[in-house]
C-alpha positions in Angstrom: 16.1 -11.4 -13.4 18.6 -10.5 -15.9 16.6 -8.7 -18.4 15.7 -5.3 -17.8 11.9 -4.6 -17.8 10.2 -1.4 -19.6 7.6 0.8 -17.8 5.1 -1.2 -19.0 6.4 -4.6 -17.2 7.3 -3.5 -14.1 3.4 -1.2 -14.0 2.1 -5.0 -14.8 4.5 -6.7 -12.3 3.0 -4.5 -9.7 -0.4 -4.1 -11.0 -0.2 0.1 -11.0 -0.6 2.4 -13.8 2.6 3.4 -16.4 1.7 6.8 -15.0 2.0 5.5 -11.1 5.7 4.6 -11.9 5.7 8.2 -13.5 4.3 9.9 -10.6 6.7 7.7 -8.4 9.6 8.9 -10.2 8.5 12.6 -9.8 8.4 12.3 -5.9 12.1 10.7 -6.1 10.6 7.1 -5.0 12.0 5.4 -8.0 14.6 5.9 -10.5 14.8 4.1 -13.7 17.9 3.7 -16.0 17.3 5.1 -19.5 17.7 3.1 -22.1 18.0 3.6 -26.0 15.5 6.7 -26.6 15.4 7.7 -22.7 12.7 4.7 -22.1 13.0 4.0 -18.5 14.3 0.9 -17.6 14.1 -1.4 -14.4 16.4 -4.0 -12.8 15.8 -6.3 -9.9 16.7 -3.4 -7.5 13.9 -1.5 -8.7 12.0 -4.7 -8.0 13.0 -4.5 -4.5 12.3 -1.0 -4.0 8.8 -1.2 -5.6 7.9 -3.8 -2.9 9.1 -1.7 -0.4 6.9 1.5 -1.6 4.2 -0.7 -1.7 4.4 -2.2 1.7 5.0 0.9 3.6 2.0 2.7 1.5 -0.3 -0.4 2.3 0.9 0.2 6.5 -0.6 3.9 5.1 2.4 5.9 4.9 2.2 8.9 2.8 4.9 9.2 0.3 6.7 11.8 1.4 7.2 9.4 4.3 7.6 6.4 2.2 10.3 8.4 0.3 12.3 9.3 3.5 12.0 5.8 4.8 13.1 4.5 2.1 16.3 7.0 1.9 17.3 5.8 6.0 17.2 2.1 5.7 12.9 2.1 6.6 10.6 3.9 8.6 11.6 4.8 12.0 10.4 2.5 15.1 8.3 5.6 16.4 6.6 6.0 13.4 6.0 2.2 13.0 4.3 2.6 17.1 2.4 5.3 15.5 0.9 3.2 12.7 0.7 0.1 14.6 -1.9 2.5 17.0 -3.9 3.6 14.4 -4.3 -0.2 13.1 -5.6 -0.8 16.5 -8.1 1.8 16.7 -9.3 1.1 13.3 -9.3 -2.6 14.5 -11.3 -1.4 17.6 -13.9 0.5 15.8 -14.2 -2.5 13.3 -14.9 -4.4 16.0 -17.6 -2.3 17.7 -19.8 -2.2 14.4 -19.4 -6.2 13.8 -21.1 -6.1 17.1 -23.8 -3.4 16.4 -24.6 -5.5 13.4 -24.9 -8.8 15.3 -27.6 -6.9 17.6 -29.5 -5.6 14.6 -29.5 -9.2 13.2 -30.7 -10.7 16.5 -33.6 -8.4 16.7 -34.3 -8.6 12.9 -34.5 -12.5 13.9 -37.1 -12.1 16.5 -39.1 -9.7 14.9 -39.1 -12.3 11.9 -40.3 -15.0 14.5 -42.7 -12.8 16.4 -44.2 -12.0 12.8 -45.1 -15.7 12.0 
């Protein structure tokens, strides 16, 4: 990418709001060059660093975290144990109500041919 991209290209690039990359500026996750009038603009780096936000957020890091990671090279192996954890209890719990719901659908099935 050689061009520099406004607010507006890099909010489209990453399908967020203009005031996301705001808000992400404010919490010292991102930080644009200023161009002619103080419009903030964004090279490939910023690229790179908006994928990472995004894929630590999406592991649900808070951005405080996200911002601290970001400042040490990534988030820490503990914290990555921690998340991987809570993944698998959410997995878990997932899990147990697919099966709830297959009982419920059995049953509803034999009521329905009990019925006819």
């Amino acid at each position: 990418m050689a061009k520099s991209l406004t607010i507006r290209d890099m909010a489209g690039m990453f399908n967020v709001s203009n005031r996301t990359l705001r808000y992400y500026e404010e919490k010292g996750l991102i930080e644009p060059a200023r161009g002619a009038g103080r419009s903030r603009r964004y090279d490939q780096s910023h690229v790179k660093r908006m994928l990472d936000i995004q894929t630590f957020t999406f592991l649900g890091m808070q951005l405080d975290e996200v911002r601290e990671a970001l400042n040490c090279g990534g988030p820490s192996v503990d914290r990555l144990m921690e998340l991987r954890g809570e993944a698998v209890a959410d997995l878990s719990a997932t899990s147990e109500r697919l099966a709830r719901i297959d009982v419920m659908i059995a049953n509803a099935d034999l009521a329905d041919e009990g019925a006819e």
